[in-house]
C-alpha positions as CSV (number, residue, x, y, z in Angstrom):
1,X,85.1,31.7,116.9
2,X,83.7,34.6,118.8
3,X,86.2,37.2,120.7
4,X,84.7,36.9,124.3
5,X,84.5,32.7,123.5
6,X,88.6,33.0,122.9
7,X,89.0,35.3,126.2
8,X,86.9,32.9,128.2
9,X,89.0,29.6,126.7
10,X,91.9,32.0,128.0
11,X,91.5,32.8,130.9
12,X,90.5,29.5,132.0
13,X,93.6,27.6,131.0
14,X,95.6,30.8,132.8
15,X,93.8,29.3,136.2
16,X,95.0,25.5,135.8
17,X,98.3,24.9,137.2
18,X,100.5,24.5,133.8
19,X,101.8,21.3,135.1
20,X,98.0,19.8,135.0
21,X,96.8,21.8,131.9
22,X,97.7,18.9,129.0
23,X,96.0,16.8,131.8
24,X,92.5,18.7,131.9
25,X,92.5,19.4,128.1
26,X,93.0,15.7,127.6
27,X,89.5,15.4,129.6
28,X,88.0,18.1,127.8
29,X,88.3,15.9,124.6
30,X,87.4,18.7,122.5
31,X,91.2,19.0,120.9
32,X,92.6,15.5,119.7
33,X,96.0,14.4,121.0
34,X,97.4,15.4,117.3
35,X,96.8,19.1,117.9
36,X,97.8,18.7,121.7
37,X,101.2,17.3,120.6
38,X,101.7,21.2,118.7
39,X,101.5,22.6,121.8
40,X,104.7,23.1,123.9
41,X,103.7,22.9,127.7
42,X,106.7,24.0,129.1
43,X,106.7,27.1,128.3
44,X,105.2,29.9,130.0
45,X,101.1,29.7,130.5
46,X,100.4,32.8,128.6
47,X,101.9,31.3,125.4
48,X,100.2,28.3,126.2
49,X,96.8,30.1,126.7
50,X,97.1,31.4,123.5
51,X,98.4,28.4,121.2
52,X,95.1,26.3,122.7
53,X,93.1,29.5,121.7
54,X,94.2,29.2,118.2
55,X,93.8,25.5,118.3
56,X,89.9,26.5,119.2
57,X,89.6,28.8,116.5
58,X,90.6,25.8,114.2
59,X,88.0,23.9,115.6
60,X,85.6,26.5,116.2
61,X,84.8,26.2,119.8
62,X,81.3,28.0,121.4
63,X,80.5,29.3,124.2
64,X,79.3,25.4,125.2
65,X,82.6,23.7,124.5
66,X,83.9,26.3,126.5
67,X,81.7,25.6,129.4
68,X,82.7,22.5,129.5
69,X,86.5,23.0,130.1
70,X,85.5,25.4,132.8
71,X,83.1,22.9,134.7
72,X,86.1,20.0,134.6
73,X,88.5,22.7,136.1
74,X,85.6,23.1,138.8
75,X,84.9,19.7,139.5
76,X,89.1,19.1,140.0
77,X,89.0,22.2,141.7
78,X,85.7,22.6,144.2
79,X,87.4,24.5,146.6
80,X,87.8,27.5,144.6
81,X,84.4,28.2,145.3
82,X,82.1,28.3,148.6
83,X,79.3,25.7,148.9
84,X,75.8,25.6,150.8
85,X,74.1,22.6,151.4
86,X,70.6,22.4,150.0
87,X,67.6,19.0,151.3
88,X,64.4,18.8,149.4
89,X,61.4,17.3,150.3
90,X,58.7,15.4,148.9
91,X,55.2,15.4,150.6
92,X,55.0,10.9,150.1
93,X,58.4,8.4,150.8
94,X,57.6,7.2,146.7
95,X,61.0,6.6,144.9
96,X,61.3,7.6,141.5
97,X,63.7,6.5,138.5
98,X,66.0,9.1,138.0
99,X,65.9,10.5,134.0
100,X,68.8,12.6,133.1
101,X,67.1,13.5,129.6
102,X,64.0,14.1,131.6
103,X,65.8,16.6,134.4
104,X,67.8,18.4,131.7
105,X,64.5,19.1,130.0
106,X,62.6,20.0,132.8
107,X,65.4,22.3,134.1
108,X,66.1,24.1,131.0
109,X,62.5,24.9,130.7
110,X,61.5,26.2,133.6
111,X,64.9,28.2,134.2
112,X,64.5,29.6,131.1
113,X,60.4,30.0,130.9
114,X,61.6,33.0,133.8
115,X,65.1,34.4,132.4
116,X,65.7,34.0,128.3
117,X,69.3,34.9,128.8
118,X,70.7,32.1,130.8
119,X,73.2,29.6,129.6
120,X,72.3,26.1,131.2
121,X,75.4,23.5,131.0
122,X,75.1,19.4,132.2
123,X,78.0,17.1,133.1
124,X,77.6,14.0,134.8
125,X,80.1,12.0,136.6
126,X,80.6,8.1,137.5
127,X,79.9,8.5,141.4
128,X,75.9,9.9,140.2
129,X,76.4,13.6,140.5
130,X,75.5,15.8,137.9
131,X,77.0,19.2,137.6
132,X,75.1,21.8,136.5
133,X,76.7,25.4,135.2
134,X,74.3,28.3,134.9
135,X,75.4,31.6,133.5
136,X,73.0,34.5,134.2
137,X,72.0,37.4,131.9
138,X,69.2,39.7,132.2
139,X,66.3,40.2,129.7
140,X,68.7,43.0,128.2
141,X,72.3,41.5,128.4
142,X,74.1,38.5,127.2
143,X,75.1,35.6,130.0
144,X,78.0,36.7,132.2
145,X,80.5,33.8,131.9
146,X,82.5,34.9,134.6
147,X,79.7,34.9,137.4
148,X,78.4,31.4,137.3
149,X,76.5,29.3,139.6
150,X,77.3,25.7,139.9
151,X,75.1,22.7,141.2
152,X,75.9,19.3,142.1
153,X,73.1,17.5,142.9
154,X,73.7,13.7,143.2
155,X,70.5,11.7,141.5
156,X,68.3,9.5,144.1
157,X,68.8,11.8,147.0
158,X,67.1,15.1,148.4
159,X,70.6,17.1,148.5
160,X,72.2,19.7,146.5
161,X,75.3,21.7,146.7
162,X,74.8,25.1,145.1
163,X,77.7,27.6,144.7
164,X,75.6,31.0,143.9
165,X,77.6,33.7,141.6
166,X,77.2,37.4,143.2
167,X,73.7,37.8,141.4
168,X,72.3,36.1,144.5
169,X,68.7,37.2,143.1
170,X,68.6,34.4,141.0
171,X,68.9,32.0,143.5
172,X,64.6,31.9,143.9
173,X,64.6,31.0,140.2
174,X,67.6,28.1,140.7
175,X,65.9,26.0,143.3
176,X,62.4,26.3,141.5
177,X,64.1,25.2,138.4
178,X,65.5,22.3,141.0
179,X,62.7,21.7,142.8
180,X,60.4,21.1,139.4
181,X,62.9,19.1,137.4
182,X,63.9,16.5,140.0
183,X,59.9,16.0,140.7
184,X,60.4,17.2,145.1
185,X,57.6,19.9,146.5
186,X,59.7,22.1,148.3
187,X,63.4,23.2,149.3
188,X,65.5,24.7,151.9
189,X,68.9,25.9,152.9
190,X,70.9,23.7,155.9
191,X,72.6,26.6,156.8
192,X,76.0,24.3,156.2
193,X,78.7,26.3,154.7
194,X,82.2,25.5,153.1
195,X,84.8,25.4,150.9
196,X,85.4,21.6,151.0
197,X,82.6,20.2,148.7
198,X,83.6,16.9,149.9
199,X,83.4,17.4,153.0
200,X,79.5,18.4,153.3
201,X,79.0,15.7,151.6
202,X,80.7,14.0,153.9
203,X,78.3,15.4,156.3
204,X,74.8,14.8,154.9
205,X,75.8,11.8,153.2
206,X,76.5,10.1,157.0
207,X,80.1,9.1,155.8
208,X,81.3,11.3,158.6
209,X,81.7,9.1,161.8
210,X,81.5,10.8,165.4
211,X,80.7,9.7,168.6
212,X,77.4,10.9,170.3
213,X,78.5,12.3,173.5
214,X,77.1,9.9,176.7
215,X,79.4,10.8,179.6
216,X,80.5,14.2,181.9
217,X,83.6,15.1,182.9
218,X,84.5,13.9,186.5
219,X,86.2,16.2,188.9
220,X,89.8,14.9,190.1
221,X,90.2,12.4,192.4
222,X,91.5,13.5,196.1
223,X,94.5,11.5,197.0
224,X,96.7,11.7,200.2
225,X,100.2,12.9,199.1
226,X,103.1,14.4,201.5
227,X,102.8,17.8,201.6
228,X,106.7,17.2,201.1
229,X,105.7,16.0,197.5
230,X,103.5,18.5,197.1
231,X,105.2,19.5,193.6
232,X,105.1,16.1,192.6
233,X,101.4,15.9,192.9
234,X,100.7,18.9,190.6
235,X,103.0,17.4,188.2
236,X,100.9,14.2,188.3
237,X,97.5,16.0,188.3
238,X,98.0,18.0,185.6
239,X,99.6,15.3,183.6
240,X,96.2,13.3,184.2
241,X,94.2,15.9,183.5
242,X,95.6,16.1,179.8
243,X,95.1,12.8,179.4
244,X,91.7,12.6,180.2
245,X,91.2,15.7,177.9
246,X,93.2,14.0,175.5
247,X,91.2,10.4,175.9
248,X,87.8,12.8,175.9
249,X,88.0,14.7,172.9
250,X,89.5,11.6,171.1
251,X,86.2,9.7,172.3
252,X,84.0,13.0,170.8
253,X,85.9,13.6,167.8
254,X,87.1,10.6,167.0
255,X,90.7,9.6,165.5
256,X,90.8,11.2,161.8
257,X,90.4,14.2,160.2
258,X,87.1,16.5,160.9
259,X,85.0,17.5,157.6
260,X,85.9,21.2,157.3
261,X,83.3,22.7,157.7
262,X,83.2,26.7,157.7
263,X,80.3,27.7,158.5
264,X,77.3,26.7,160.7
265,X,73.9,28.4,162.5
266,X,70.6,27.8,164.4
267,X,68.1,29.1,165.9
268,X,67.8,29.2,169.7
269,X,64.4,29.5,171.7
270,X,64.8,29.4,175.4
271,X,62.6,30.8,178.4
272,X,64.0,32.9,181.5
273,X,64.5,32.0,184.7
274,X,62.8,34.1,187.0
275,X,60.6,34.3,190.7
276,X,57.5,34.8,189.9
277,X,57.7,36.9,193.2
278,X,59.6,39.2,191.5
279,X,57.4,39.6,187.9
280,X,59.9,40.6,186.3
281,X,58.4,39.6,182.8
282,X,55.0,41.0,181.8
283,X,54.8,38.2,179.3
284,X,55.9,34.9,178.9
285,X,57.3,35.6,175.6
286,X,60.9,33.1,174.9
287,X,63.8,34.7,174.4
288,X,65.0,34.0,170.7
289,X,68.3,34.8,168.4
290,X,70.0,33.3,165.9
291,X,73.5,31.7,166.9
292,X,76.5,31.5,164.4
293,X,79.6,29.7,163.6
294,X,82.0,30.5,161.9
295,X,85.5,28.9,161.1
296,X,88.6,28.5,158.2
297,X,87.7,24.8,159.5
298,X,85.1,25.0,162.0
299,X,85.2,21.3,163.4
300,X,88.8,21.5,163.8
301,X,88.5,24.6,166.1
302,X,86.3,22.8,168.3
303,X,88.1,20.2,168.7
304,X,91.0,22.0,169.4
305,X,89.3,24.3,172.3
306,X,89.6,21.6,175.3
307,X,93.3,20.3,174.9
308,X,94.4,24.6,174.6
309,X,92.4,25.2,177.7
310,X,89.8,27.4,176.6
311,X,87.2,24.9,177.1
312,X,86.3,22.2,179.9
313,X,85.9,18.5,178.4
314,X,83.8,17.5,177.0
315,X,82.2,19.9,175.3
316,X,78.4,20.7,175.2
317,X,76.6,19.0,173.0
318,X,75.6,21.6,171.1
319,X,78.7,21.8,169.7
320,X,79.8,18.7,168.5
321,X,76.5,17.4,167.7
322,X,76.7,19.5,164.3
323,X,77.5,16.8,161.8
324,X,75.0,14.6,163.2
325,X,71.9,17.3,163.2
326,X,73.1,18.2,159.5
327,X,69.7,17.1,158.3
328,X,68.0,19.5,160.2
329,X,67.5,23.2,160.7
330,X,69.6,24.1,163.6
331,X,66.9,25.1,165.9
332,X,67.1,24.6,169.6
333,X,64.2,25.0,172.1
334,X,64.4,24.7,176.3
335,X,61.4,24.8,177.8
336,X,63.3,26.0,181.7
337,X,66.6,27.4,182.1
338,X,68.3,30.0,180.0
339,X,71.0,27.2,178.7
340,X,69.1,25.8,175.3
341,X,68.8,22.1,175.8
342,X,68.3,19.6,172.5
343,X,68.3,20.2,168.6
344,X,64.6,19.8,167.6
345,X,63.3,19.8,163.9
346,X,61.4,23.3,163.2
């Protein structure tokens, strides 16, 4: 077995939690439960790390069996790595039948028809994703095992969840290699960011439920108190006032857990207000930037912003309408007003 293979078989069973590693090397399947039973799990990982490398040596692993233990540890493990969401398109609404033989071919190929030294692994699991580990050389080095970019694209939809290694130059050549082997024309980033896999697909996938927001908050009700009660009525104000913030945001939000999301953006196009008395714009030129989010758990945080106070209820629209504009760019356009108005597709 090759030196950098037995470091690489290392170092990844150093990163399981020791408790889980008999676990995860039971679902690799490359060592049989005889040679497992020769390993003593209790003791400390380094020792274990290095009595499954000589185990690997017996059997002599590869780079590709080594692969494989490191894409289980990152399908139990997704948030270890930051995700973007990824929709392709096709130009007709024909269906195809998804081939697995066929997209492994085609995405070998035409990955490595631009770099030779790439190192292209395939796992697929039950719920129809397949996991896809590249490992990028250049036309003068080996592959780098240790900057890797996964793929999870699930088979009968236009989505894919791409975790890019630091060479961020080969992303070009990933979603060709994508775009070719799953038969779409064209794709493009959603500009949704996050550590929770699950959670974009979540997202995109519709299994996220929120309320669309239909209603805008009422001022409080006048009522004739004593002035002698005066206290009293503040008390009782302010105690209905959280409850309609409470009874708001729970009618935005909804009653479980938000998908954490981390990171979000679109594009905002918008026109000044302005007397045309005054001219003060030559042209009529809108006003355009790019707005971002930003979050440990983005969803959460707005959520949170109305019951701490630093936000009236409900909130705009363009705020907790992101999960449900997920399957479009972002982009905002008001025709009057500086405000931006409605999420349009670009």
């Amino acid at each position: 077995m090759d030196v950098t293979v037995a470091e690489y078989i290392r170092r990844t069973v150093l990163k399981i939690p020791r408790d889980e590693i008999k676990t995860m090397l039971q679902k690799w399947g490359f060592l049989s439960e005889t040679q497992l039973q020769t390993v003593n799990f209790h003791q400390i990982k380094e020792n274990i790390s290095q009595d499954v490398v000589q185990l690997c040596e017996e059997n002599s692993a590869d780079i590709k069996q080594a692969a494989v233990l490191d894409i289980i540890y990152n399908h139990i493990y997704p948030n270890k790595r930051v995700w973007s969401v990824y929709q392709m398109n096709k130009t007709g609404e024909e269906t195809e039948f998804f081939d697995l033989t066929d997209f492994k071919k085609k995405f070998k190929r035409r990955l490595r028809s631009a770099l030779k030294n790439v190192t292209i692994n395939f796992r697929e699991y039950e719920d129809n994703a397949v996991w896809i580990r590249i490992a990028w050389g250049t036309p003068y080095t080996k592959p780098n095992q240790y900057k890797t970019s996964y793929v999870v694209y699930h088979s009968q939809t236009p989505y894919v969840f791409i975790s890019v290694s630091v060479l961020k130059s080969n992303l070009p050549l990933l979603c060709q290699a994508l775009v070719v082997a799953s038969n779409y024309h064209d794709i493009r980033e959603m500009e949704l960011r996050s550590h929770s896999l699950n959670s974009l697909k979540d997202i995109v996938f519709k299994r996220y439920s929120q309320n669309f927001q239909t209603y805008y908050p009422r001022p409080l009700q006048e009522r004739n108190v004593a002035p002698e009660s005066g206290d009293l009525r503040i008390i009782q104000e302010n105690r209905n006032e959280k409850e309609r913030i409470q009874r708001v945001n729970q009618e935005v939000f909804g009653d479980g857990p938000q998908p954490k999301l981390e990171f979000a953006q679109y594009k905002l196009e918008t026109m000044f207000k302005s007397d045309p008395k005054m001219d003060v714009l030559d042209e009529k030129e809108p006003f355009r930037c790019l707005v971002k989010f930003s979050s440990p758990h983005l969803l959460e945080s707005l959520k949170s912003l109305a019951p701490a106070g630093m936000a009236d209820a409900p909130l705009s629209p363009l705020l907790t309408c992101i999960p449900q504009k997920a399957r479009n760019y972002f982009k905002i356009r008001e025709k009057k007003g500086f405000f931006p108005g409605s999420f349009v597709s670009p």
